[in-house]
Backbone as ProteinMPNN parsed JSONL, in Angstrom:
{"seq_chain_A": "XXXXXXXXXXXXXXXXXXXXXXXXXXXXXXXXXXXXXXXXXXXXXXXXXXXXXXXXXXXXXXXXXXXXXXXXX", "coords_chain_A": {"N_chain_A": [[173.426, 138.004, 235.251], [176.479, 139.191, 236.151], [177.973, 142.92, 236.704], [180.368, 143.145, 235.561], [180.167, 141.164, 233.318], [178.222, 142.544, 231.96], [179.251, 145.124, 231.386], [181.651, 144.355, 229.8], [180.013, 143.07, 227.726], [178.888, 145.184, 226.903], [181.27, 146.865, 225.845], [182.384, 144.84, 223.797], [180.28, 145.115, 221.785], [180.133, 147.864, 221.095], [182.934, 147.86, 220.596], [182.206, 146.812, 218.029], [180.782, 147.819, 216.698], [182.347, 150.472, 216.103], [184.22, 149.298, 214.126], [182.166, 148.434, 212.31], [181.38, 151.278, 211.593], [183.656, 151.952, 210.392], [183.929, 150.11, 207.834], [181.627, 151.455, 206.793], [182.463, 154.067, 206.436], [184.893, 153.556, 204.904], [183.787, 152.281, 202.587], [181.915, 153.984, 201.549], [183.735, 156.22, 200.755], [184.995, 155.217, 198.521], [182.997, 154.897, 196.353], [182.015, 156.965, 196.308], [182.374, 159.642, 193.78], [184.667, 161.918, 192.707], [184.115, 165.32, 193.778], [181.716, 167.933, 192.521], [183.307, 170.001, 190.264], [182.49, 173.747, 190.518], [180.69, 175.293, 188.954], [181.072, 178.057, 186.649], [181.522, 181.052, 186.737], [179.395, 184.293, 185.962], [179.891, 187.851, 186.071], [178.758, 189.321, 188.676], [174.946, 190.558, 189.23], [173.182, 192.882, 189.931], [170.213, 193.125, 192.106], [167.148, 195.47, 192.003], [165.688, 196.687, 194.858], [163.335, 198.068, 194.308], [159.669, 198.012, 193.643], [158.375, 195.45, 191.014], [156.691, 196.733, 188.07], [153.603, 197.022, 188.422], [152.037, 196.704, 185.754], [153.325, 194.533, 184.404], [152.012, 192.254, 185.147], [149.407, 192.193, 184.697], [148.251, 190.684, 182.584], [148.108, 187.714, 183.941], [147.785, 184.662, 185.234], [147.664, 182.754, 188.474], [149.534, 180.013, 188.64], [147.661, 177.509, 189.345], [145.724, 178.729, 190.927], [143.688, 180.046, 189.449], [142.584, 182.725, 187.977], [143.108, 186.157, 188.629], [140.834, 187.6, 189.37], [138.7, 185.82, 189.891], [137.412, 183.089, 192.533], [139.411, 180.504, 194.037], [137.473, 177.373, 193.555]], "CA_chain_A": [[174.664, 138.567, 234.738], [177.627, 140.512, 236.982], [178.086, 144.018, 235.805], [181.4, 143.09, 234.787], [179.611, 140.914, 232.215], [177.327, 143.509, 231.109], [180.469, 145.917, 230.558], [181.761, 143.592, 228.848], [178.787, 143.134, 226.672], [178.658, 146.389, 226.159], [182.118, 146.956, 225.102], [182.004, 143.91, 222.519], [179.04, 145.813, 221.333], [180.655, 149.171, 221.053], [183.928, 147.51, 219.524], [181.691, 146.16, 216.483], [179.876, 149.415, 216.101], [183.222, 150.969, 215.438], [184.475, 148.494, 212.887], [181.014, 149.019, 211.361], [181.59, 152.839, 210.888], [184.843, 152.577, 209.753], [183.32, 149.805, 207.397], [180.736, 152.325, 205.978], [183.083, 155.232, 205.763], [185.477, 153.205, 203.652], [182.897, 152.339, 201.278], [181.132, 155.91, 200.996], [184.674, 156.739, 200.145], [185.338, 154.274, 197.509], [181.941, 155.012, 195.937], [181.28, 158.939, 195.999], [183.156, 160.107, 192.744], [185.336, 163.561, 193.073], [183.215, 166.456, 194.04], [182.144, 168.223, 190.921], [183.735, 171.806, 190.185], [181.458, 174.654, 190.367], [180.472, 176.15, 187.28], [181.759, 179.281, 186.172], [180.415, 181.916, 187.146], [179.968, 185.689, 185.109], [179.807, 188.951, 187.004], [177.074, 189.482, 189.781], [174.102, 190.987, 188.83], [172.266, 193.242, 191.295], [168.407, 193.433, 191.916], [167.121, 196.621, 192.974], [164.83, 196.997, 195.829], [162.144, 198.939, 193.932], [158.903, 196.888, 193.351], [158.547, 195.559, 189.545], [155.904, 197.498, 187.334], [152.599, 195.844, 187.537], [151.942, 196.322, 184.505], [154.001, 193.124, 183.507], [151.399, 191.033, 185.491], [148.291, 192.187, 184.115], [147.307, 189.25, 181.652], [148.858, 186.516, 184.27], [147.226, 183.824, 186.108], [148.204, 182.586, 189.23], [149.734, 178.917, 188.598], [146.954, 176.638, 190.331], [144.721, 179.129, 191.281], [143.256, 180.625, 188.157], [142.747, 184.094, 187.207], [143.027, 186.742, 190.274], [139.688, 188.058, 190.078], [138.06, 184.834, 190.723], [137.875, 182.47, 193.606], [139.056, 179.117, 193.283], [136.572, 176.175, 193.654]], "C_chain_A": [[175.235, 139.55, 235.749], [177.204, 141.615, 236.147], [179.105, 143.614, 235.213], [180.961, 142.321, 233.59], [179.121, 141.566, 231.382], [178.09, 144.759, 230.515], [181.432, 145.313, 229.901], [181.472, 143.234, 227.312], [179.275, 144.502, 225.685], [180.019, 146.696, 225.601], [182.532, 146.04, 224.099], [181.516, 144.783, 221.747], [179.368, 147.066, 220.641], [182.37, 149.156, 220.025], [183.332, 147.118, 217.874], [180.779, 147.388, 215.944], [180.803, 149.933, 215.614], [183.743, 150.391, 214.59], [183.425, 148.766, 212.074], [180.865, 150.404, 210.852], [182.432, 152.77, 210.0], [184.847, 151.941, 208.58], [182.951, 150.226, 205.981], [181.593, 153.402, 205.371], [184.279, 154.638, 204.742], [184.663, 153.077, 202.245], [182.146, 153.426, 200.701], [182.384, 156.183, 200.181], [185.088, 156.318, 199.086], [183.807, 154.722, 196.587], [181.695, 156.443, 195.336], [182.784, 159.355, 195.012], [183.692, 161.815, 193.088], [184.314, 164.522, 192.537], [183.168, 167.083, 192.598], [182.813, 169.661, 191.129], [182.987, 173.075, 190.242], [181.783, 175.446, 188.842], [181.27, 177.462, 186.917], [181.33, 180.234, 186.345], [180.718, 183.216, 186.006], [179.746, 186.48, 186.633], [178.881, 188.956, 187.838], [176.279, 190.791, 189.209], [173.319, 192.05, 190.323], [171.086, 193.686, 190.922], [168.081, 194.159, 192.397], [165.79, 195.963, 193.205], [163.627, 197.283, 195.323], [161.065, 197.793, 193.296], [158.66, 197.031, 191.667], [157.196, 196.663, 189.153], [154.946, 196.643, 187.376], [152.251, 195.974, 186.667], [152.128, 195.042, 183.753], [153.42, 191.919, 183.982], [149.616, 191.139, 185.345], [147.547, 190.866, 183.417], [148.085, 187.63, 182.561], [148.267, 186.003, 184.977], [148.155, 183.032, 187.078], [148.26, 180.981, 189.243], [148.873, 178.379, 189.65], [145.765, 176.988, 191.056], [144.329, 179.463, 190.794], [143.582, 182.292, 187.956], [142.648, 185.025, 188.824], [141.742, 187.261, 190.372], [138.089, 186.948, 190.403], [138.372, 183.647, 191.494], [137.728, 181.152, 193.018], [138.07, 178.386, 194.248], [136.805, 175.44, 195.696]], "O_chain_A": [[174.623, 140.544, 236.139], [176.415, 141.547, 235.204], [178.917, 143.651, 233.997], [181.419, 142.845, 232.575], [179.352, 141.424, 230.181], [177.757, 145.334, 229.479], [182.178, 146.1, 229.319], [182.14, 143.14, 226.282], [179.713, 144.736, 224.559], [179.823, 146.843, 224.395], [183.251, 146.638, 223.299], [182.276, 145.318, 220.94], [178.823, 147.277, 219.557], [182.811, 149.954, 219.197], [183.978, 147.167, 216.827], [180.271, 147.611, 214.845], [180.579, 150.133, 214.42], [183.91, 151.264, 213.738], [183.691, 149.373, 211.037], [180.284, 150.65, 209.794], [182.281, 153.316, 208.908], [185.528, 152.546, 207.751], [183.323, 149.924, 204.847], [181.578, 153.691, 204.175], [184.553, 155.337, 203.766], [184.879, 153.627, 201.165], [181.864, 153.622, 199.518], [182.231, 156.379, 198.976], [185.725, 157.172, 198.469], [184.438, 154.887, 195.543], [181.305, 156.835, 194.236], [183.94, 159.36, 195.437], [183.02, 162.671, 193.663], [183.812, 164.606, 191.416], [184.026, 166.962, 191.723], [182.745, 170.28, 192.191], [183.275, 173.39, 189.087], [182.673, 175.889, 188.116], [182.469, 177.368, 187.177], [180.202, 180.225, 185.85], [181.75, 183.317, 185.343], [179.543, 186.044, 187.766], [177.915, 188.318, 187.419], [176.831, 191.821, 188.823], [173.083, 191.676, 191.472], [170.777, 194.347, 189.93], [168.431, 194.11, 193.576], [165.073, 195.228, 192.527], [162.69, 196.729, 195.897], [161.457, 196.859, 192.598], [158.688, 198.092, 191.042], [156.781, 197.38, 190.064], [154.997, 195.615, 186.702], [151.835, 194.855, 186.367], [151.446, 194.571, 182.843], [153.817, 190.803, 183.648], [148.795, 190.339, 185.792], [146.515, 190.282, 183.749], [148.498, 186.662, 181.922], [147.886, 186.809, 185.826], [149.26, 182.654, 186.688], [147.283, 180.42, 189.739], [149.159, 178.655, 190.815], [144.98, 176.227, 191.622], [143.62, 179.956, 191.671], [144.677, 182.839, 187.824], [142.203, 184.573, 189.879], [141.373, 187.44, 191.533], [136.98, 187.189, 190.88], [139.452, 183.094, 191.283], [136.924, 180.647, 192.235], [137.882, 178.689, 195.426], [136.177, 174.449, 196.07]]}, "name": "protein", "num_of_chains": 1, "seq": "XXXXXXXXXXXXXXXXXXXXXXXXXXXXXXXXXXXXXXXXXXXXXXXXXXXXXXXXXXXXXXXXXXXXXXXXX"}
């Protein structure tokens, strides 16, 4: 094969890749239903800095690892 064949090639190649995008992006577009709305929001809330009370994690086990004063398995 010349090069001029092979640029050739390759622009064939490169023409059917772009038909194939444009293709896909028609059909994504035809497909994907209108974005939804975002919810509604209320006021913002703010979390202070200060660490919670442990107290409120006294009787709590650590999802997956059991209880904190023993080791898991």
């Amino acid at each position: 094969m010349s090069l001029q064949d092979d640029l050739t090639a390759v622009r064939r190649s490169l023409n059917e890749l772009v038909r194939s995008v444009e293709r896909l992006e028609q059909d994504v577009a035809r497909q994907t239903p209108a974005a939804p709305r975002p919810a509604a929001r209320g006021p913002m809330v703010s979390v202070p800095d200060t660490p919670y009370d442990s107290s409120l994690w006294t009787d709590s086990d650590d999802e997956g690892l059991g209880a904190r004063d023993r080791r898991a398995p």
